[in-house]
C-alpha positions in Angstrom: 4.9 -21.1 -9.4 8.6 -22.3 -11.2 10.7 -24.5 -9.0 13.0 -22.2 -9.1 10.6 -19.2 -8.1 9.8 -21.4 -5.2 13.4 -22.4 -4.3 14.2 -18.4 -4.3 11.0 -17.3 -2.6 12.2 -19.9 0.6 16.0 -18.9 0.3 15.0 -14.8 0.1 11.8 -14.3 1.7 13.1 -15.0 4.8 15.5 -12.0 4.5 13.5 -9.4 3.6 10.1 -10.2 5.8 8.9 -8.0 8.5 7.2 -10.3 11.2 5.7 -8.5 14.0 6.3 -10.7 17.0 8.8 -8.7 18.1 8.5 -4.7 19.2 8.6 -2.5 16.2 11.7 -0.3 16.1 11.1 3.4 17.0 12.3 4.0 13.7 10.9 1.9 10.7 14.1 2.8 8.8 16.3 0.2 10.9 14.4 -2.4 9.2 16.4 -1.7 6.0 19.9 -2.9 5.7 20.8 0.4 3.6 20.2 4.1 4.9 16.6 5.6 4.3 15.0 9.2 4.9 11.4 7.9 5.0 9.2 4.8 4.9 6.3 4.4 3.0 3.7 1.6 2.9 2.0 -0.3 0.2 -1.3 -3.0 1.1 -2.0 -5.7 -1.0 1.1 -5.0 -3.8 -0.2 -8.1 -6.5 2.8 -8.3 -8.6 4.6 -5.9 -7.2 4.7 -3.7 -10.4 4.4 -0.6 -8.4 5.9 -1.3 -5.5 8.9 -2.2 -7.4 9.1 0.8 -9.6 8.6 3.1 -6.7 11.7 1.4 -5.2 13.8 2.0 -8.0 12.2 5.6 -8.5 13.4 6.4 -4.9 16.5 4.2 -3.6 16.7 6.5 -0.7 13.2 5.9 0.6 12.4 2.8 2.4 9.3 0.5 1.0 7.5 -2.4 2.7 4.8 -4.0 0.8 2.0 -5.9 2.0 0.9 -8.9 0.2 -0.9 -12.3 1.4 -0.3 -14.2 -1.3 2.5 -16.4 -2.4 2.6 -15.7 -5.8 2.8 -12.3 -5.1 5.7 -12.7 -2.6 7.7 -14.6 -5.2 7.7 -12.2 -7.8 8.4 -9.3 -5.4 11.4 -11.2 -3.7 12.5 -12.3 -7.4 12.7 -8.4 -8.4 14.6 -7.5 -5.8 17.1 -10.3 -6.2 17.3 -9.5 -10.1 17.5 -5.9 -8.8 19.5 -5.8 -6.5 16.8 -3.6 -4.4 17.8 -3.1 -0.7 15.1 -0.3 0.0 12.1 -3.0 -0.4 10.7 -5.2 2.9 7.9 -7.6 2.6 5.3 -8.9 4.9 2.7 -11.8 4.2 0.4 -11.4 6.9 -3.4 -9.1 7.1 -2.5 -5.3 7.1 -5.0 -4.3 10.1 -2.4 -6.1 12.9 0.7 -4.4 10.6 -0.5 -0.9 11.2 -1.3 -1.8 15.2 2.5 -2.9 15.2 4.2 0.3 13.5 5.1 3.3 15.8 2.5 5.9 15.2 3.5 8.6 13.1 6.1 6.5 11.4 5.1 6.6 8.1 5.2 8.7 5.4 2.5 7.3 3.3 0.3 4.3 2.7 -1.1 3.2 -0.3 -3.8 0.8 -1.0 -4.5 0.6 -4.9 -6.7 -1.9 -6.5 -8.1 -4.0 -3.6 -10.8 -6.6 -3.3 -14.0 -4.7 -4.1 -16.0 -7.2 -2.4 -19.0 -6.0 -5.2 -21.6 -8.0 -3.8 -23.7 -5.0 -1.2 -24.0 -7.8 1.7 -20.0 -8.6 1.7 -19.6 -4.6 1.8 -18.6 -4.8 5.2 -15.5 -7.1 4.2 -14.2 -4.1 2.4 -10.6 -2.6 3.6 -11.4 0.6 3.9 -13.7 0.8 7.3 -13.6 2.8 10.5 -11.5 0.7 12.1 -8.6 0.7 9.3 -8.6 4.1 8.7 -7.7 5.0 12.5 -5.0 2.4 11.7 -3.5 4.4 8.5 -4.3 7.8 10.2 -2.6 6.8 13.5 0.7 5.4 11.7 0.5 8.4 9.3 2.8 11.2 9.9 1.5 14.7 10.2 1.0 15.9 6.3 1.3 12.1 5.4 -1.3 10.6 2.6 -3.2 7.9 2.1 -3.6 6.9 -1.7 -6.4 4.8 -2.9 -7.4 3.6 -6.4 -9.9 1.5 -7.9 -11.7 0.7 -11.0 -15.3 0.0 -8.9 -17.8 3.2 -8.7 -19.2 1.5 -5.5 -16.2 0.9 -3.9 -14.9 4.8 -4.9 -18.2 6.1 -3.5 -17.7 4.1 -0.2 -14.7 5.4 0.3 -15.3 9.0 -0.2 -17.9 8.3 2.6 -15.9 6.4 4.8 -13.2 8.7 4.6 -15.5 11.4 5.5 -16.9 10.3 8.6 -13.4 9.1 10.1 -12.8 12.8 9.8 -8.9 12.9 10.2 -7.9 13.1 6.2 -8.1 16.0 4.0 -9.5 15.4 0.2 -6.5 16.9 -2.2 -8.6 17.6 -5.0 -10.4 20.6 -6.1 -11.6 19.0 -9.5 -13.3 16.2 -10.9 -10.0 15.6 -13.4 -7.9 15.6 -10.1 -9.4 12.0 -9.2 -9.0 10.7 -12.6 -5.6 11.9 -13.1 -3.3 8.8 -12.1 -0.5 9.9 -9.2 2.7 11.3 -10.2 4.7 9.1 -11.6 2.3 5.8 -11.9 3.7 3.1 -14.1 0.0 1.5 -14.2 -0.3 -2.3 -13.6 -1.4 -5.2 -15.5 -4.9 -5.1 -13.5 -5.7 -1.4 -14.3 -4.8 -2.2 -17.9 -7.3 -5.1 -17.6 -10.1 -2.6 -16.2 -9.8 -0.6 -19.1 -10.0 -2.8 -21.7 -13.4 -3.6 -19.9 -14.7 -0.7 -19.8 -13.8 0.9 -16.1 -12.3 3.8 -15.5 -9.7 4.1 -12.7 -10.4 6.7 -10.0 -7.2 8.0 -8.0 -7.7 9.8 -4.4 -5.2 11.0 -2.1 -5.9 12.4 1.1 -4.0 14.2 3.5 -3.4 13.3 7.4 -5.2 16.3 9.6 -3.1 17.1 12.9 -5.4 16.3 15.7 -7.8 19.0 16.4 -7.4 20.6 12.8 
């Protein structure tokens, strides 16, 4: 990281992070400094790419993003300084905790694209998407809200379509196989899908639906 990427990252960052010591608001759109109709969440952002586009796509929709590391952080909190991009919060911490700490039903959507694969079959069990973290989305969900997931890893696409099956709360939105290989609406792509492809993988792209209880 630039000195001067660093320099802005501890001048900014503390702005625009979301710590979770406190009680969350009842509404997630307090957290923004500028007026939003709906919050939307993003785990494990990289370099922000498509955080930052769907923040620009969308100024009247709040956006926090997710993201451990500190490169990561820097580049997101240099965007929105370039920017000027009030409709973007950060945090730096695990996800799992975050989604105990929103209100349930408070979000609109969450979207985990590209994570760790974890390939190796014994560290399956590190993978994101588990029991536990899928009562997590589908609690902070909103009824109708959807959970996006992509990856480039057939193992990883399979688990999930399994995982997301016996959770039992989400609805698949696809009636075809060219559904799941269509990127979402409006996807800028990022430098790691790019990468993928050059090797060889091919992308997969599933959205389910939250189920109302009892549905």
């Amino acid at each position: 990281m630039t000195a001067s990427r660093q320099a802005l990252l501890e001048k900014r960052l503390p702005e625009l992070l979301v710590e979770i010591g406190e009680p969350a608001p009842d509404d997630l759109a307090a957290l923004f400094p500028v007026p939003v109709r709906e919050v939307r969440l993003e785990i494990g952002f990289g370099g922000g790419e498509h955080l930052m586009h769907r923040a620009r796509e969308n100024p009247d929709i709040g956006y926090i993003g997710i993201e451990p590391f500190q490169n990561g952080l820097a580049k997101a909190v240099s965007a929105t300084e370039t920017e000027g991009l009030r409709n973007v919060r950060l945090h730096s911490a695990d996800a799992g905790p975050f989604l105990d700490w929103v209100p349930a039903a408070s979000l609109s959507s969450v979207d985990l694209l590209y994570p760790d694969p974890w390939p190796k079959k014994r560290h399956f069990k590190r993978r994101f998407v588990n029991a536990q973290n899928l009562e997590r989305i589908w609690r902070a969900l909103k009824p109708g809200g959807r959970f996006r997931f992509a990856t480039d890893i057939v193992s990883y696409a399979d688990w999930t379509m399994v995982e997301v099956a016996g959770h039992g709360g989400f609805l698949f939105l696809a009636e075809r196989a060219e559904d799941w290989h269509r990127p979402f609406p409006g996807w800028p792509g990022t430098r790691y899908e790019a990468k993928a492809m050059r090797e060889g993988r091919t992308p997969v792209y599933f959205t389910f639906e939250k189920r109302a209880e009892g549905s």
